[in-house]
N, C-alpha and C positions, 0 to 999 in steps of 0.2 A: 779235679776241683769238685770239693760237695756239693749240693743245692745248697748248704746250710749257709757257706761261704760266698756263694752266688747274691746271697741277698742281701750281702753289704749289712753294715752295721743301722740299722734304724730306729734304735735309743740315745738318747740326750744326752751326753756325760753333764750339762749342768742340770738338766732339769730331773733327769731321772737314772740318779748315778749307781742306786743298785741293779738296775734291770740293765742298764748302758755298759757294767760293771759284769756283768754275768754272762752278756752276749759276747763282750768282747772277748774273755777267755773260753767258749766254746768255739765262735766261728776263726778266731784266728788258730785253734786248734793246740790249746795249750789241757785242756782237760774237758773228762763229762762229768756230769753227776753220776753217784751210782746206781745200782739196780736199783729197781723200783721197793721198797722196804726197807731199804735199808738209807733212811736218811742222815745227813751227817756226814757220807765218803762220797769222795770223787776217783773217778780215774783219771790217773796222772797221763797224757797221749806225750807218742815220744818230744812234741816239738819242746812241749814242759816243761818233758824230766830234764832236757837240752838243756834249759835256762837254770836248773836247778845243780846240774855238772857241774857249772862252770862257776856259782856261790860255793858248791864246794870244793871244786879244786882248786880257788883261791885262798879259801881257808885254811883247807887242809897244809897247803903251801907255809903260809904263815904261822901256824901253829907247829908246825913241823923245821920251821928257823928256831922255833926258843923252847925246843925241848920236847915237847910232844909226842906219843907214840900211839898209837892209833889199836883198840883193844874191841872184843863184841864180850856183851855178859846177856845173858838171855834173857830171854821176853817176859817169861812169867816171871814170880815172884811171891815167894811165901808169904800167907798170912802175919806170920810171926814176927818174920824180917819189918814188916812195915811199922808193927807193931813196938818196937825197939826203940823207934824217933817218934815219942806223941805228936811232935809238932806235924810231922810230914801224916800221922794220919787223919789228925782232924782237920790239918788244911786238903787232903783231895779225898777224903773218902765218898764225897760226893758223887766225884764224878769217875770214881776207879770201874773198868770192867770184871769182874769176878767170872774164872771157870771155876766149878763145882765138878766136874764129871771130866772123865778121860772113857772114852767111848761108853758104856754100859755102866763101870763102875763109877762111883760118888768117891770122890777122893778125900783122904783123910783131912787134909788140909786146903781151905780156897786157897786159892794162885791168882794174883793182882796182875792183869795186863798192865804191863808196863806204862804207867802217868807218867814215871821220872825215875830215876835209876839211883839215886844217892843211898837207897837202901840195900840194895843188890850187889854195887861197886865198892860202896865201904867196907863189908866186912872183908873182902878180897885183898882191897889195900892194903889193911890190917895184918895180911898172912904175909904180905911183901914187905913189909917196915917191920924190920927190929931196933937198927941202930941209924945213928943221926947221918949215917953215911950211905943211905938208901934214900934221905931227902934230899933235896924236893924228890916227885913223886909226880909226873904228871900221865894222864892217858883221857884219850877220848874216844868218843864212838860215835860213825854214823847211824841211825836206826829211825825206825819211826817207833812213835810214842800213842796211846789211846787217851782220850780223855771222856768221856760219856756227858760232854753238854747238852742242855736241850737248850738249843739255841738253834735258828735258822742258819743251812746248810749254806756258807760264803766262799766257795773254792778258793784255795791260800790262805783266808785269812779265818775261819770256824769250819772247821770239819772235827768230827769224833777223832779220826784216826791222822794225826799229819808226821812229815817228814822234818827231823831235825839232827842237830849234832849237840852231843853234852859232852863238857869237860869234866875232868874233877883232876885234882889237885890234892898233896899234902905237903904242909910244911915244918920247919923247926919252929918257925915265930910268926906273931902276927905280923911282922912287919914284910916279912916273904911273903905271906899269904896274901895281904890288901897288893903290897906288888903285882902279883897275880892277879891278883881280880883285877887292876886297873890297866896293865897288860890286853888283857883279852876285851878288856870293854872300848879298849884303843884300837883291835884289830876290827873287832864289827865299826866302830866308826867308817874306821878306815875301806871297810866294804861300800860301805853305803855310800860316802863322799866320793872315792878314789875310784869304784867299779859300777856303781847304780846310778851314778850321777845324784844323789838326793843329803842333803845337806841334812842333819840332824843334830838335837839338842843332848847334853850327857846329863845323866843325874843321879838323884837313889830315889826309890820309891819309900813313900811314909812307913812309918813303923808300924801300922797297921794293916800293909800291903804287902809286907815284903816274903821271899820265898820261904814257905812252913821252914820254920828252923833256923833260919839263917840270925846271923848278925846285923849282916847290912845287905840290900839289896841294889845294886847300881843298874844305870838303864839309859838305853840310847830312844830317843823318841825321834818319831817323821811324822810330820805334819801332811796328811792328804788334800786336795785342790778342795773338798767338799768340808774341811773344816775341822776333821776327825784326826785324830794321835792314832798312831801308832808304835806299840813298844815292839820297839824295833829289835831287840836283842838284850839276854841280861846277863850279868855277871854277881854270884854271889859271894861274897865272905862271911863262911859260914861257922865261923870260931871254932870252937872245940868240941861243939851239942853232938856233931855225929862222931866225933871220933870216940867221944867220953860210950857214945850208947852202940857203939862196935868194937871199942877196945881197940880203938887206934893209935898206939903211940909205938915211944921208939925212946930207945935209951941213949940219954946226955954223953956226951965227954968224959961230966964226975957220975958215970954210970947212975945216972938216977933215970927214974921212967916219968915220958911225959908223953898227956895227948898230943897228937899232932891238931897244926892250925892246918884246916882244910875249903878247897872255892870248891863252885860249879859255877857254870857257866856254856849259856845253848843262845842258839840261834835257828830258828825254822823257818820253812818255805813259805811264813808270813813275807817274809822277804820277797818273797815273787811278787803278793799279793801288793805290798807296798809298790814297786818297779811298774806294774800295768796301773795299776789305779793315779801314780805321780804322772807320768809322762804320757799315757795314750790319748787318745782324742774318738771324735765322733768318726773317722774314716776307719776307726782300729785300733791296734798293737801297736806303742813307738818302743824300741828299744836304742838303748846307747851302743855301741861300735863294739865295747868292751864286752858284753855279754850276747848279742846277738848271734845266733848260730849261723848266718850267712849275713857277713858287714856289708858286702855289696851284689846287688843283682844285675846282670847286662843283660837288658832289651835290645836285641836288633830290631833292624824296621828297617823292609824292604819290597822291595817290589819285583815281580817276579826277574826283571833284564838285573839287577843290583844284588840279589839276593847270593851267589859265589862271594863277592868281594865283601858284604858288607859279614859275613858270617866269617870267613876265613879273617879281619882283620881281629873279629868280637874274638872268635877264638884265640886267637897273639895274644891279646888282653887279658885274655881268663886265665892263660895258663903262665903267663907274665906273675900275674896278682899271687894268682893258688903256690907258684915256686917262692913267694916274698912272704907266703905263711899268711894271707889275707883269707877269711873266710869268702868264697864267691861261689855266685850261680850263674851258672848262663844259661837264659831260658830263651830259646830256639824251638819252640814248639809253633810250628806251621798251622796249627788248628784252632789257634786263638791270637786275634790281634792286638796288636801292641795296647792300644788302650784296657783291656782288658786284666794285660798282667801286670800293668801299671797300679791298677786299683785292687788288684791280688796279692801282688808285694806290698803295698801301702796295709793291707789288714794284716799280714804277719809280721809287719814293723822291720822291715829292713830298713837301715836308718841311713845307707846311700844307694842310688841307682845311678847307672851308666846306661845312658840313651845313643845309641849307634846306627846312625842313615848314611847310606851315601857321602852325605856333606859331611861328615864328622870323616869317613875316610879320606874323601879327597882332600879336606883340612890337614889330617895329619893331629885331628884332637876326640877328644870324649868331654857330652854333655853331661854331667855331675847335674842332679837333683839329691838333696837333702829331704830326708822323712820327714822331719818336723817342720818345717814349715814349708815345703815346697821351693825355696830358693834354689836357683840355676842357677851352673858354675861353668864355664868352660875349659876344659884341663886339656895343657899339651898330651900328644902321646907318646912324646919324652920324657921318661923317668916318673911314668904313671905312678909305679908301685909306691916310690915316694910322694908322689901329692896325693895319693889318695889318702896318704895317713893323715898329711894336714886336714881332709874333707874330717876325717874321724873325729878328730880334734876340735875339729869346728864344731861338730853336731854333738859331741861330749859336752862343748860348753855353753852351747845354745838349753840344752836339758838341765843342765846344771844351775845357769842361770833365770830359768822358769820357775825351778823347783824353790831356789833361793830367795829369791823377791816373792815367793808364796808366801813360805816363812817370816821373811822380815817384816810383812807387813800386817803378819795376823798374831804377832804377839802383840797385845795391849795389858796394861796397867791398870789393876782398882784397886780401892781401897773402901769400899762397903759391899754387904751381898747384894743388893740392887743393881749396884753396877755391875758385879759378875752374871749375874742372871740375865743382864739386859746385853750386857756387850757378848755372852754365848750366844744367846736364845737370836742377836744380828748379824754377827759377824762368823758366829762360831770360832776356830784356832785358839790358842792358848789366852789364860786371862791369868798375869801373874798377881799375885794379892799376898799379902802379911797372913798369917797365919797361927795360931795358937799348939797347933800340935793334935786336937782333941779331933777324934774319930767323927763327933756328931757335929762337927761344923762340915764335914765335907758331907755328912748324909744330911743335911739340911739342903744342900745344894744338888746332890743326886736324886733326893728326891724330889726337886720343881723343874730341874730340869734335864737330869739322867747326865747332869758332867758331875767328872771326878776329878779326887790330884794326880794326875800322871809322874809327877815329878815335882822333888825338890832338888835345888842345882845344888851341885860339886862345885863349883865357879865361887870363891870365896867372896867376888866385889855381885855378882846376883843372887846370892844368900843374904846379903849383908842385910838384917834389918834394925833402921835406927832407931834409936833410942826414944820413948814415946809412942812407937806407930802401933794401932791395936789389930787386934786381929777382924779382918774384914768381914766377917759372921757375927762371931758375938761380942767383940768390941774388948776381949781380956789381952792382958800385954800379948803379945806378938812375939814367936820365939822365933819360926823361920818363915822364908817366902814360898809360897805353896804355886805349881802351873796348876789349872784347872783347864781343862776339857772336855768335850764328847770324844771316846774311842773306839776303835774295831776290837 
């Protein structure tokens, strides 16, 4: 056990939820910052990368039922190449890293550290579609990506350099293609609701926001406890702009040539960032059953006459659980007492413990504590392996339930800018309002109070805006309903 670990968590998640927010992923030992200069990177420590497997092996899982195949294109990236799609280079040239030099020599051409990959992957598509019977076309890749913000260092959720996975996609039609996008923008739901336990809203981002290039931008948003959005995963429909400026197409039926309709679509280790920040607390790390690297831990506690029986029973149990494919610890370390690793598993977020004394043997049961709130259960040690999954399921929907009545209770409704400014700047969470469309109604509002639109809904009856309703900025008819927020 570190010192670092030793001294418990002693920041506020409500009061001071970025320092509460930072502590908790080094002492539960999920990452550090990087070297000292280099700000912006963390290191990922294995407990992490753990929690980061397991977002991807879920993924990768589902992407890989509806076609998918899994591809790497490299890091760098021609000047030139980027140069081909204006859109993608005036939307990141800000934050591209640029190598110049390959040891000594100045190389003829800068090389773009990887922002995003649509420029790298497209023309390769290109060399693999001739005919319409090569589409669809899907590949994806895990990698990480750089982006050069100058923005304060947030492990998971702003680093220069983070971890993520891009799709891309080609199609015959748009109507394949938006399929596709809403496909993948179903499966990150389904991450979040089904494996993170955190309930999120779906949408597209304004036309003013959406990815350099694309058509349409769609986007899963999570609301955190402290009030803030986060886009949670996006999926784009990026019409024909990169096929046309790669030479992406493929020949018809009646042999004629056409661009391909093509998506992208990523999700990154923001997702972790999301996971600690919804569900942990001032004791720590909570995590769900579903992604936790060990779902349960067994505490014996004994005394030196007790100490045979009471280990020999823990152990039937450990090796009970570990044969039923349950992740489990059993921590039998003679050199620290029970309370201790009580409040050691509580900061790495195991989200159930097995307490075993004596009494629990001569019973013939196990005391079940739950992570999140502390509730004690007591389970036969009859057909353990099965109740413990109900414990699972409990504490899956106990997080679920938190995360969801967060939500439900910090969307409100305006309809002038005063009330958006007034119900962010108290309530923070989302503020839905009528909206005009025009870019300077939302910098009106980012700049008094730094919220934006995170989203406007796909949901046909929360788009709907009536007839009459003006836009809640500047008062001109009203085209869609706009979420406003503060985000990470």
């Amino acid at each position: 056990m570190s010192d670092e670990q030793e001294l418990g968590i002693t920041e506020s998640k409500q009061y001071n939820t970025g320092e509460w927010y930072a502590e908790v992923v080094q002492k539960a030992g999920l990452a550090n910052y990087g070297p000292e200069g280099m700000s912006g990177f963390i290191v990922t420590r294995p407990r992490g990368y753990a929690l980061w497997e397991s977002i991807q092996n879920y993924l990768d899982g589902e992407f890989k039922k509806t076609g998918v195949q899994n591809a790497y294109f490299p890091l760098f990236i021609p000047e030139s190449y980027l140069e081909r799609e204006k859109d993608i280079v005036e939307g990141f040239d800000p934050e591209v890293a640029w190598v110049t030099h390959g040891g000594h020599e100045e190389l003829e051409e800068r090389l773009a550290v990887r922002p995003t990959s649509e420029s790298i992957i497209a023309p390769y598509m290109a060399r693999w579609v001739r005919s319409h019977r090569d589409l669809p076309l899907r590949v994806n890749q895990w990698a990480s990506v750089v982006r050069w913000e100058a923005t304060e260092t947030k492990p998971f959720f702003r680093t220069k350099e983070f971890l993520w996975q891009e799709g891309h996609t080609a199609h015959e039609t748009r109507d394949g293609a938006w399929d596709e996008t809403m496909t993948r923008l179903s499966q990150y739901r389904s991450l979040y609701e089904d494996v993170l336990a955190i309930p999120v809203l779906r949408g597209a981002k304004p036309e003013h926001d959406k990815f350099p290039g694309a058509d349409t931008t769609t986007t899963v948003e999570a609301l955190m406890p402290d009030g803030k959005s986060v886009q949670a995963g996006t999926s784009h429909y990026l019409g024909t702009s990169f096929a046309e400026a790669f030479d992406l197409t493929y020949t018809t039926e009646d042999e004629d040539e056409e661009p391909a309709h093509t998506t992208s679509w990523g999700l990154s280790w923001r997702s972790l960032g999301a996971l600690i920040m919804t569900h942990s607390d001032d004791q720590g790390l909570v995590l769900p059953p579903t992604i936790a690297p060990e779902q349960v831990v067994i505490v014996p506690i004994w005394q030196a006459d007790t100490q045979e029986k009471v280990l020999e029973y823990a152990e039937d149990i450990a090796d009970e659980l570990e044969d039923a494919g349950v992740r489990v610890e059993l921590d039998a370390r003679d050199e620290r007492n029970p309370g201790f690793k009580f409040n050691e598993w509580e900061l790495k977020g195991v989200p159930v413990r097995f307490e075993i004394g004596p009494n629990e043997v001569d019973d013939d049961v196990v005391t079940a504590v739950h992570r999140p709130d502390g509730e004690s259960v007591e389970l036969d040690r009859e057909n353990i392996a099965e109740a413990v999954q109900e414990q699972f399921d409990e504490v899956y929907a106990k997080l679920y339930a938190a995360a969801e009545e967060n939500l439900e209770e910090n969307v409100r409704e305006a309809s002038a800018r005063n009330e958006i400014l007034g119900t962010i700047g108290q309530h923070g969470g989302y503020v839905k309002a009528p909206w005009c469309g025009d870019e300077a109604c939302e910098d009106e509002i980012k700049d008094q109070i730094a919220a934006e639109i995170v989203m406007v809904p796909l949901n046909d009856e929360d788009a709907e805006i009536h007839d009459g309703e003006d836009c809640a900025v500047c008062g001109d008819d009203a085209e869609e309903t706009a979420y406003f927020a503060k985000s990470y």
